[in-house]
C-alpha positions as CSV (number, residue, x, y, z in Angstrom):
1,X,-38.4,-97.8,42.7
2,X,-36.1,-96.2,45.0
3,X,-36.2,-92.3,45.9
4,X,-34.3,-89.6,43.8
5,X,-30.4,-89.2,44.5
6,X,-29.3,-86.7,42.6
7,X,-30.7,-83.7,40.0
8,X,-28.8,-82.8,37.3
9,X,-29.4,-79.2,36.6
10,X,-28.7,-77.0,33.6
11,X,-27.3,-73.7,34.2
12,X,-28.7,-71.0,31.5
13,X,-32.1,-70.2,31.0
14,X,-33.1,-73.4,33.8
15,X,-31.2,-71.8,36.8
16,X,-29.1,-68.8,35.9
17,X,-31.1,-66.2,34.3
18,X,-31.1,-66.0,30.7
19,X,-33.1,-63.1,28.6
20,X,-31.2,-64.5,25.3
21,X,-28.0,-63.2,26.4
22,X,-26.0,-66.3,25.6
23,X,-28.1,-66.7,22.1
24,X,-27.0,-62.6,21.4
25,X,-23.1,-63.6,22.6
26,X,-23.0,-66.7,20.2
27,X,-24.5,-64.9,17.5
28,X,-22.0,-61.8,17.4
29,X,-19.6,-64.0,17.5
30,X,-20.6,-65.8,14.5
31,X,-21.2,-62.2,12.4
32,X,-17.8,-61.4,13.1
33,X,-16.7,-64.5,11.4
34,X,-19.8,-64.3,8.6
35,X,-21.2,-67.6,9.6
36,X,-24.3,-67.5,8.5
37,X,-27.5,-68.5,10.9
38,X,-30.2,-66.8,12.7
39,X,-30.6,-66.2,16.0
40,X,-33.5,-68.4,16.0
41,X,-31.3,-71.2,15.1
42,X,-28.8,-70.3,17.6
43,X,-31.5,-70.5,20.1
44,X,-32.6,-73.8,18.8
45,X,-28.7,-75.5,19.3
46,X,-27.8,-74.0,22.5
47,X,-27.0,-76.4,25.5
48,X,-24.8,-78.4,23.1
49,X,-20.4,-77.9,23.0
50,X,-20.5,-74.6,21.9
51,X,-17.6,-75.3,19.7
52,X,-19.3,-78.6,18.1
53,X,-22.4,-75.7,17.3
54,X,-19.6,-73.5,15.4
55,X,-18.4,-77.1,13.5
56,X,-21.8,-77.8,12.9
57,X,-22.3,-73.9,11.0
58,X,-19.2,-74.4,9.3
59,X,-20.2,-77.8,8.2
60,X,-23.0,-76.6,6.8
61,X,-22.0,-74.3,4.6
62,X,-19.9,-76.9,3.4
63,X,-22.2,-79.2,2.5
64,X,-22.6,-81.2,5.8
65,X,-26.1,-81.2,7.4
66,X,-26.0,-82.2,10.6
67,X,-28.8,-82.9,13.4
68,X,-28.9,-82.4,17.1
69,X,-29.3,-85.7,17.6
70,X,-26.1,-86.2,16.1
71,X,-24.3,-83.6,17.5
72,X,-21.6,-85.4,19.6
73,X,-21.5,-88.7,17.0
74,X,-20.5,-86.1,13.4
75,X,-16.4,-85.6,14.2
76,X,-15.5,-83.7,12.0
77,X,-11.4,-82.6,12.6
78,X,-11.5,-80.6,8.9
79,X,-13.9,-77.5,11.3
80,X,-12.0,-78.0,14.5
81,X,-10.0,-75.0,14.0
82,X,-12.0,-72.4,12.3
83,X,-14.3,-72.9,14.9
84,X,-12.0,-72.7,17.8
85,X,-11.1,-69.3,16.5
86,X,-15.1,-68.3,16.6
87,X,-15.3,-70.1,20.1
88,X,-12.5,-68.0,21.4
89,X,-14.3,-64.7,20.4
90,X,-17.5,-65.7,21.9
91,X,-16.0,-66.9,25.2
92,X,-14.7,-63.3,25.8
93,X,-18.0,-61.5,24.4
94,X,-19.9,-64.1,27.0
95,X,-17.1,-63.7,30.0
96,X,-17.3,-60.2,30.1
97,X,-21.8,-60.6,29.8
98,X,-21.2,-63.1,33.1
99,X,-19.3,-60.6,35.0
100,X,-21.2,-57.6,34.6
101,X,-24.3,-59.1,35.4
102,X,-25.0,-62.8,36.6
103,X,-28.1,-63.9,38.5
104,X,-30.3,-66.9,39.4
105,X,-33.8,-68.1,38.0
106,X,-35.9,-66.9,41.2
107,X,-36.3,-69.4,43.5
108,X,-33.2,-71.7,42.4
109,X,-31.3,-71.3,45.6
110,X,-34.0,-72.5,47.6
111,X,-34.6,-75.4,45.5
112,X,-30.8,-76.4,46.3
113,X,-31.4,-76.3,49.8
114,X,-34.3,-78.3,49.8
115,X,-32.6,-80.7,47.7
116,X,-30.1,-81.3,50.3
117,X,-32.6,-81.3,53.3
118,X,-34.0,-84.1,51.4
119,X,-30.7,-85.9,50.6
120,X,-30.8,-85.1,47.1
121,X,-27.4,-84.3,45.3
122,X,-27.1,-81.2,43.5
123,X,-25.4,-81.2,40.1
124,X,-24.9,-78.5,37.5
125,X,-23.9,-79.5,33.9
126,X,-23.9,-76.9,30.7
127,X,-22.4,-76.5,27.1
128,X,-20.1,-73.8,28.5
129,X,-16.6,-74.7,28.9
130,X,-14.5,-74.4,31.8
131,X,-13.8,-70.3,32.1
132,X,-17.7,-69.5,32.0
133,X,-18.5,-71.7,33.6
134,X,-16.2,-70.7,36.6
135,X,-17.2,-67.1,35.8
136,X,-21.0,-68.1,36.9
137,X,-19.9,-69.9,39.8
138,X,-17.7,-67.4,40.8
139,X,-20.9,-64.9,40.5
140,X,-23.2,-66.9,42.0
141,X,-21.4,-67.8,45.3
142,X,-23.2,-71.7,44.7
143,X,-20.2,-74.0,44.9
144,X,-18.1,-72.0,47.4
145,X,-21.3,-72.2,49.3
146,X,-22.3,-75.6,49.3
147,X,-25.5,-75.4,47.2
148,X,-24.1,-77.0,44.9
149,X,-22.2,-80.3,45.2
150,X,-20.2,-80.7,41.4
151,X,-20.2,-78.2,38.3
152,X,-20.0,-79.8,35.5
153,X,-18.8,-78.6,32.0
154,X,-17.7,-80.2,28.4
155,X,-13.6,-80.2,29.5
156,X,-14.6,-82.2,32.6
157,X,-15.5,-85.1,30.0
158,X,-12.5,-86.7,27.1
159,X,-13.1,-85.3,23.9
160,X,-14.6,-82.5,25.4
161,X,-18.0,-84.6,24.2
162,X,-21.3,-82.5,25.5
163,X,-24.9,-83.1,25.2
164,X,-26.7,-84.3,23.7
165,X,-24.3,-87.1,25.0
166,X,-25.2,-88.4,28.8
167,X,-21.4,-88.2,29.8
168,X,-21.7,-84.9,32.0
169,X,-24.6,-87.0,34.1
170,X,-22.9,-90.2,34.1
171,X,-19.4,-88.6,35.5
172,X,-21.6,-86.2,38.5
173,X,-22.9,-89.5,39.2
174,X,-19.5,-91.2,39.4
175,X,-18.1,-88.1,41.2
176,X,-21.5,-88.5,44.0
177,X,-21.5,-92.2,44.1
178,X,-25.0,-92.4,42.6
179,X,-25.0,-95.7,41.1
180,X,-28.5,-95.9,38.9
181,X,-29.9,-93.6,36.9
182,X,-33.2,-94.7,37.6
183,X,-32.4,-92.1,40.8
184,X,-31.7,-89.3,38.8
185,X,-33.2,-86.6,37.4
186,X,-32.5,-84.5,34.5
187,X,-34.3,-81.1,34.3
188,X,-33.3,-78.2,31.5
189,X,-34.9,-76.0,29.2
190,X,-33.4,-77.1,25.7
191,X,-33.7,-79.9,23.2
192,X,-29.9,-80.8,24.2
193,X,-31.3,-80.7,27.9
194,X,-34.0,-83.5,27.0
195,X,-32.0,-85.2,24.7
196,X,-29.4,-86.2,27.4
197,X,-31.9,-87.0,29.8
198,X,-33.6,-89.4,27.4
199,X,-30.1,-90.8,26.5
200,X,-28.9,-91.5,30.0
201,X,-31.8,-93.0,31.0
202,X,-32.8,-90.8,33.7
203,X,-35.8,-91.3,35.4
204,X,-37.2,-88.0,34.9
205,X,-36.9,-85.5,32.5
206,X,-38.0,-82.1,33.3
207,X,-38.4,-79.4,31.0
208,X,-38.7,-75.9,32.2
209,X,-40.3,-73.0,30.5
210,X,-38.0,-70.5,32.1
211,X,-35.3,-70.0,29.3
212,X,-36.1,-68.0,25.9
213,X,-36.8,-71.1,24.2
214,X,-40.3,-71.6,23.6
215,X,-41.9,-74.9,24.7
216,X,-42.5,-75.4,21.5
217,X,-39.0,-75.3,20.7
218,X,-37.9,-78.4,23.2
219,X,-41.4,-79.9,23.6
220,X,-41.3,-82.4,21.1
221,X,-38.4,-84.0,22.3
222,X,-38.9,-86.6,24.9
223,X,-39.5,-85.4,28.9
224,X,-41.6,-86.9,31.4
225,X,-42.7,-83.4,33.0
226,X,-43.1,-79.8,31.7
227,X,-43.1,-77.0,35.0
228,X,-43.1,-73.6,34.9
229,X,-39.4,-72.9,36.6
230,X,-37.1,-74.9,38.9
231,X,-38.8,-73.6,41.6
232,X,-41.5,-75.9,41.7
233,X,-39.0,-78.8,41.4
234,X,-39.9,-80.1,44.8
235,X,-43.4,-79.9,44.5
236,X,-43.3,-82.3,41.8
237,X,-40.8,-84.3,43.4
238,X,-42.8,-84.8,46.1
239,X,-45.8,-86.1,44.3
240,X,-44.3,-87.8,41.3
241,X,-41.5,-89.2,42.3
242,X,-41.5,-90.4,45.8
């Protein structure tokens, strides 16, 4: 099996630092709209569309259950708009988090860099849409610097379709001219994180314990490897999968 290509990396909690800011900005939003949730369950959800996650609250409390597993394959055009209206309240409670304070997980800048001094791609994907994402980016310098080579979000794919879907892999490795997944890796700190690994086939799955989320939380959803933060990414790299 050939060497690794490309590493698809999650953004909050895996390598922007997250102390449950996102959970706390998804969840005000929510009050102000009296969905009811916990932020427990928020945490649980997160890394998916965050749109999807408000059609999925206001599903619920009419009567529609729906899994994780299930989030990108439930369309449901009934909750489109009431959640849009709760999306558009969170995006500027979390815009205005981003650019008052924004920083890495220690050590991810370094792991970029080795990534490329190893001919590995570096990709970005998230359940943020375009305008936080940018806001991150924007932050962290790691596009306009060449750390990383493609940010991905949701409006990059049709139908806006996130994870756990595989699409926001499969179109950084269009983009990169990666051709088999069996070269990439997918590494992330949320069941939506190992769920889109496990669905586009990826030849690792890496969960980090990072984020806010307990292991516990993601654990029991398939992964080939469990490290501590991105920054031993090349370590096990280098003695798994070369």
């Amino acid at each position: 099996m050939g060497k690794i290509s490309m590493v698809m990396f999650d953004l909050s909690g895996t390598t922007v630092h997250d102390d449950a800011g996102v959970r706390d900005c998804l969840y005000k939003a929510a009050q102000e709209f009296n969905l009811k949730t916990t932020p427990e369950e928020i945490l649980l959800n997160m890394g998916t569309n965050k749109i999807h996650l408000y059609q999925f609250l206001i599903a619920r409390e009419r009567g529609r259950d729906i899994d994780i597993k299930d989030f990108e394959k439930a369309k449901d055009p009934d909750t489109y708009e009431p959640a849009k209206q709760v999306f558009d309240r969170y995006q500027e409670i979390m815009i205005e988090h981003y650019r008052k304070e924004v920083k890495e997980v220690p050590g991810t800048s370094d792991t970029f860099r080795w990534c490329h001094e190893h001919g590995i791609k570096v990709a970005t994907d998230t359940g943020f849409h375009r305008a936080i994402t940018e806001a991150i980016m924007d932050g962290l310098g790691w596009v306009r610097n060449g750390l990383v080579d493609i940010s991905v979000d949701v409006e990059h794919i049709p139908g806006e379709i996130g994870r756990p879907a595989p699409f926001m892999i499969f179109y950084a490795m269009t983009r990169l001219d990666v051709q088999s997944v069996h070269e990439v890796i997918k590494i992330g700190d949320t069941p939506a994180d190992m769920l889109e690994g496990r669905n586009a086939g990826c030849r690792g799955v890496v969960g980090v314990m990072s984020g806010p989320r307990p292991v516990t939380a993601w654990g029991k959803y398939w992964h080939t490897h469990v490290i501590p933060s991105v920054k031993e990414l090349p370590e096990l790299i280098e003695s798994e999968f070369i």
